[in-house]
C-alpha positions as CSV (number, residue, x, y, z in Angstrom):
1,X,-5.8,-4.5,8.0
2,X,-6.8,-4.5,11.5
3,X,-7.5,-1.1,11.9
4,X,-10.8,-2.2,9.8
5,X,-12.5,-4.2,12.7
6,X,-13.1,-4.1,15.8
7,X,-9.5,-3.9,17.7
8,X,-7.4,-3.0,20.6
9,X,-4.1,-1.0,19.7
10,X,-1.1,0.5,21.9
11,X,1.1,3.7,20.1
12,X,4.5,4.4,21.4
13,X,6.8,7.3,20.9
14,X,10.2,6.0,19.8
15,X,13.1,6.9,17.5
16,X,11.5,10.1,16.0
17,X,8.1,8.2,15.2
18,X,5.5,6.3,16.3
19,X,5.6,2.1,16.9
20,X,2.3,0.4,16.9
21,X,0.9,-2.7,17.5
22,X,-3.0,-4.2,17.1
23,X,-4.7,-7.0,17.3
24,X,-8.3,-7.9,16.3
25,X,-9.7,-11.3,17.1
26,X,-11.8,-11.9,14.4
27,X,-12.4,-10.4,10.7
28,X,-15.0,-12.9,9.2
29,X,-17.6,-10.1,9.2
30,X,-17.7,-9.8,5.0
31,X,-16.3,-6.8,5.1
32,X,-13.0,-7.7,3.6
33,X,-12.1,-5.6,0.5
34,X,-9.4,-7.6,-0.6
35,X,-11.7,-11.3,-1.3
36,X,-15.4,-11.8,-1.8
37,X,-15.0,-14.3,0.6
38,X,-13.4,-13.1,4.0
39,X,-12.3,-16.4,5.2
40,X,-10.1,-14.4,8.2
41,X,-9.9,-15.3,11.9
42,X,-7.6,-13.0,14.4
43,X,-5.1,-10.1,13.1
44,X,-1.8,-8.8,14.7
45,X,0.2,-6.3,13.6
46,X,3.3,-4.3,14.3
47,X,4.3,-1.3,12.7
48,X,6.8,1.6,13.4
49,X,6.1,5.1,11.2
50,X,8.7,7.9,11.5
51,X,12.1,10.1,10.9
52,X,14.4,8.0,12.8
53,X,15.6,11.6,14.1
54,X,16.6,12.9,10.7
55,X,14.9,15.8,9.6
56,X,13.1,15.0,5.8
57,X,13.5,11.5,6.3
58,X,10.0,9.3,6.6
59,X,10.4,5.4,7.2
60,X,7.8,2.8,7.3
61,X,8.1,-0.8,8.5
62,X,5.1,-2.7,9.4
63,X,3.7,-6.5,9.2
64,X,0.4,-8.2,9.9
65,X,-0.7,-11.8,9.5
66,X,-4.0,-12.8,9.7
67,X,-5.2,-16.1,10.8
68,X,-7.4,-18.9,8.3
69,X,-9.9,-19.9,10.5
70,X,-10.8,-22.5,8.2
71,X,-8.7,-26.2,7.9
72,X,-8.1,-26.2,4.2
73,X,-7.1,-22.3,4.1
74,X,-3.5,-20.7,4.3
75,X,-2.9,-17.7,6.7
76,X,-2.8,-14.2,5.3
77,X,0.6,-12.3,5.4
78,X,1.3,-8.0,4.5
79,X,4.5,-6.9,4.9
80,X,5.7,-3.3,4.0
81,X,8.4,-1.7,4.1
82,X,9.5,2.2,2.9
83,X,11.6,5.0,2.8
84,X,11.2,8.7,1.4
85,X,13.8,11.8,1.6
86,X,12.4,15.2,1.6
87,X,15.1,18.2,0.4
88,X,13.9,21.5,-0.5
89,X,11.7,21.0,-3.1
90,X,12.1,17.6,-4.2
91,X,11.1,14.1,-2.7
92,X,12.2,10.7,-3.2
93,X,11.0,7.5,-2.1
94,X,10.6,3.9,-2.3
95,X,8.4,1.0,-1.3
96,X,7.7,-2.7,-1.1
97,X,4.8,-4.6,-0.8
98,X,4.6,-7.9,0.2
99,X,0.5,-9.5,0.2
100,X,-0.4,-12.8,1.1
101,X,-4.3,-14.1,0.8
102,X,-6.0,-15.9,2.5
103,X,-6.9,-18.8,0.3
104,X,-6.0,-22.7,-0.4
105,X,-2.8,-23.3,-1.0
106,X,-3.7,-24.2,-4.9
107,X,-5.4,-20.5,-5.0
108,X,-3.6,-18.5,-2.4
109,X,-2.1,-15.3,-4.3
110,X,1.1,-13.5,-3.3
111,X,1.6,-10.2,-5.0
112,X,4.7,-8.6,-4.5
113,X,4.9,-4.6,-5.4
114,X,8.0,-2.3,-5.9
115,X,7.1,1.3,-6.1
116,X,9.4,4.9,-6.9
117,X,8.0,7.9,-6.7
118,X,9.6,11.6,-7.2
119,X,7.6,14.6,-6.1
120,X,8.5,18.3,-7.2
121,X,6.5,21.1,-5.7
122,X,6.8,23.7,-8.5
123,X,5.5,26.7,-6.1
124,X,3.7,26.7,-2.7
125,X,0.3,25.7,-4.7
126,X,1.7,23.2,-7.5
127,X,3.4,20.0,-7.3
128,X,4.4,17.8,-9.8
129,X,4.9,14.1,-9.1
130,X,6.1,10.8,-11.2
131,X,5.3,7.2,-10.2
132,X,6.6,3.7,-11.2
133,X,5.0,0.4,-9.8
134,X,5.4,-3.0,-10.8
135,X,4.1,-6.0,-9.3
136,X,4.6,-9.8,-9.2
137,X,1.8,-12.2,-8.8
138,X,1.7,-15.8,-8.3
139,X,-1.0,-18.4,-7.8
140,X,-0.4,-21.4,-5.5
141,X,3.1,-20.4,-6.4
142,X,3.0,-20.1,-10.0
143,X,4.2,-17.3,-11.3
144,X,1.9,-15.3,-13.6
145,X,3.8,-14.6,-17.0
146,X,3.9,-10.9,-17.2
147,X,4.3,-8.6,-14.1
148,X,2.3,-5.6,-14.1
149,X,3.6,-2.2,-15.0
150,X,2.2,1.5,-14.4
151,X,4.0,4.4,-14.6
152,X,1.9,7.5,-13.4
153,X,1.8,11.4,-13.8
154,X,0.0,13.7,-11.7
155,X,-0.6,17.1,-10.7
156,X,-1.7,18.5,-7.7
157,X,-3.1,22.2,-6.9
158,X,-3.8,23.8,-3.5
159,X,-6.7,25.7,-3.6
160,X,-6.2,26.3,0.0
161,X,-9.1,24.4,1.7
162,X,-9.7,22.5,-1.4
163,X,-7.0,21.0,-3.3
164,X,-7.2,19.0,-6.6
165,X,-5.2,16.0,-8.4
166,X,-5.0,15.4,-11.7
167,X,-3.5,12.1,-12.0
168,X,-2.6,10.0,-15.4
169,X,-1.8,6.3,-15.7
170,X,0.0,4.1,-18.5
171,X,-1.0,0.3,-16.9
172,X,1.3,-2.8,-19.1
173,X,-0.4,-6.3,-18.4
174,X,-3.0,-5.0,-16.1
175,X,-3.7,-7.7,-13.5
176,X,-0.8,-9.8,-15.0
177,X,-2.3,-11.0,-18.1
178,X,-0.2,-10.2,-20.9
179,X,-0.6,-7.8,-23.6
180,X,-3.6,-6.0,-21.1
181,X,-2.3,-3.0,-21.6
182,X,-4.8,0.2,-20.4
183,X,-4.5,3.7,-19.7
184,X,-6.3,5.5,-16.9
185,X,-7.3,9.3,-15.7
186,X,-8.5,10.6,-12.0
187,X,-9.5,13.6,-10.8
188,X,-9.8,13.9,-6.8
189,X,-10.2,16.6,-4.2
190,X,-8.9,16.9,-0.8
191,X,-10.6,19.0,1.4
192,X,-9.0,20.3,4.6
193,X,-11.0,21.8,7.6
């Protein structure tokens, strides 16, 4: 989050990665994509990114809070946490995501997201990957009735300096709400200089 606004960051070199940790002192600006209202005051986080030393092995760790600076509003909270393996042509990995808004107590939303992912790479130019999320979401600490479900297909071709993703998406209860059920399709292009 901090790394939006104006900040001040130190990056150390440990453990086969990198260990970070930023603070901003203010992030009422409105430019907040998470809430129409930013109601944020300072940010901290700490984060370490890496291989631990073992080749094919990716680990992230990371937290931030983010300080109300209203009375009547609750602090913000991320928390992340996830490992992937890379062997030969296959990779593994998992994730959780823990979000905390800024809000009243009676509104503040805590979404909580589980992720698995598998990623083939068919050839040097094709790979094929396979993605299941699901998130928990409550409000004021009521838990919404249905967590959400997506399991998503995609594949990605390397053009070289251009490479292009064809991603599919089966959403269940999209945004919680029961019986929401959508599908969705996305094209994007990566271009490398």
């Amino acid at each position: 989050m901090a790394h939006n606004y104006d900040h001040i960051s130190i990056d150390f070199n440990v453990a086969g990665g990198t260990f970070t940790a930023r603070y901003a002192p203010g992030s009422d600006n409105g430019t907040d994509t998470n809430e129409a209202n930013d109601n944020g005051g300072t940010i901290t986080e700490i984060l370490y990114s890496g291989n631990l030393g073992v080749e094919g092995l990716n680990v992230l760790i990371g937290q931030g809070d983010e300080a109300a600076d209203t009375l009547n509003h609750k602090d913000g909270q991320f928390r992340k946490a996830g490992v992937a393996y890379n062997f030969g042509q296959f990779a593994v990995g998992v994730e959780r995501q823990e979000v905390e808004s800024i809000n009243t107590a009676a509104n503040q939303i805590d979404n909580t997201s589980d992720k698995a992912s598998v990623v083939f790479a068919a050839s040097d130019n094709v790979s094929l990957g396979l993605q299941y999320v699901t998130t928990e979401k409550k409000t004021g600490g009521t838990k919404a009735a249905e967590d959400e479900k997506i399991i998503m297909a995609e594949i990605g071709y390397n053009f070289g300096g251009l490479g292009i993703q064809l991603q599919y998406a089966d959403i269940e209860n999209t945004g919680n709400a029961a019986n929401q059920d959508e599908e969705a399709f996305q094209i994007r292009t990566i271009q490398k200089f």
